[in-house]
Structures are given as C-alpha cells and as structure tokens.
N, C-alpha and C positions, 0 to 999 in steps of 0.2 A: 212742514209736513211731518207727522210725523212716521219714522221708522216701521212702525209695525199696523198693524190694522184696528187696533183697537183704540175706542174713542175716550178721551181724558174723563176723570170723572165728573160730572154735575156737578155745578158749583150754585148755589142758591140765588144767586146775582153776578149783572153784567160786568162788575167793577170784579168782585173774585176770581170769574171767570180770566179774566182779564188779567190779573196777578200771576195765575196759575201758569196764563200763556207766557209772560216773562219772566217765570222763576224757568218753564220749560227750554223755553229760549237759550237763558242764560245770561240775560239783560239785566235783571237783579237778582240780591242776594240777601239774607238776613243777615244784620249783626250777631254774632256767636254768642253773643251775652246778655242782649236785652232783645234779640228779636228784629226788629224793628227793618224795614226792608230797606237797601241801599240801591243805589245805581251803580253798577256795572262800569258806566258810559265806554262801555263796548257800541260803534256802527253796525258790527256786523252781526251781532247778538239784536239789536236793536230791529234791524231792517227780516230777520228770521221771525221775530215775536209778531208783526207786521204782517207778513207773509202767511204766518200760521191763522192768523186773524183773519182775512182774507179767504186763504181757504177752505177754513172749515170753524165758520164763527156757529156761533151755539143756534138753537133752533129757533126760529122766529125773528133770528136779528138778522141783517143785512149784510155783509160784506164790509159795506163802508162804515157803518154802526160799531161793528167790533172791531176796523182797525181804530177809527176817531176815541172808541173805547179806552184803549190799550195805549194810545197814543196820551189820551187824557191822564191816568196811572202813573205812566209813564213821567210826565210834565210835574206830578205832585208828589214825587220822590227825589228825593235830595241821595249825595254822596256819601254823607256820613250820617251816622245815629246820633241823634239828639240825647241823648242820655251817657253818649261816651264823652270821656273829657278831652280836650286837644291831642293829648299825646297816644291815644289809643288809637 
C-alpha cells in the first residue's frame, strides 16, 4: 500500500506495471552500470510487491491477474546482470 494517496503513474503494460511495483517494493533493483534489473531476493520485499498487486492492481485487471503478473516478472529475473563479469 502505498504511504500517501496518490496513484503510481501509468504504465503502458501489465508486465511495466508490474516492474514498477517491484522496483516500489524494493524486490528489485537495477545494475548501476548496464541497467538491467536484478533480484533483491528479499521475502519481505517480495510478499509487499504481492500485496501491492493485490491491492490496488491497474484498472481492468483482476486482483489475482496483477499478483500472477508481478509474480511472473518476478520468475524472469535473475540475481546478477548479465553484461557484468563475475567479480563485479
């Protein structure tokens, strides 16, 4: 949920949407260098971006739609950035 009353902004798709709610989370994060978004693998950042999806998923979608969403995103992001070399 979030903190104040105002609503995150539009995002053009359910997959962005979706991104937004776990960068908001704090479930992931971009690599500082190439972008690219990483896992967190934070539970409790994880179970909040869920939550948020839940609550107050975008107009037309369902509840369960934008957590399975978010959950999905979620599944198709790794820990590290593919473009950094091991020791980074």
């Amino acid at each position: 949920m979030l903190m104040t009353r105002e609503r995150r902004p539009a995002s053009r798709t359910l997959h962005g949407w979706a991104i937004s709610v776990l960068q908001e989370a704090g479930a992931i994060h971009e690599c500082e260098e190439h972008g690219w978004a990483k896992d967190r693998s934070d539970p409790h950042a994880r179970e909040r971006a869920l939550e948020i999806a839940r609550q107050e998923p975008p107009d037309g979608v369902s509840p369960e739609e934008a957590a399975a969403e978010v959950k999905g995103v979620l599944d198709s992001i790794g820990d590290t950035c593919p473009e950094c070399s091991p020791e980074n």
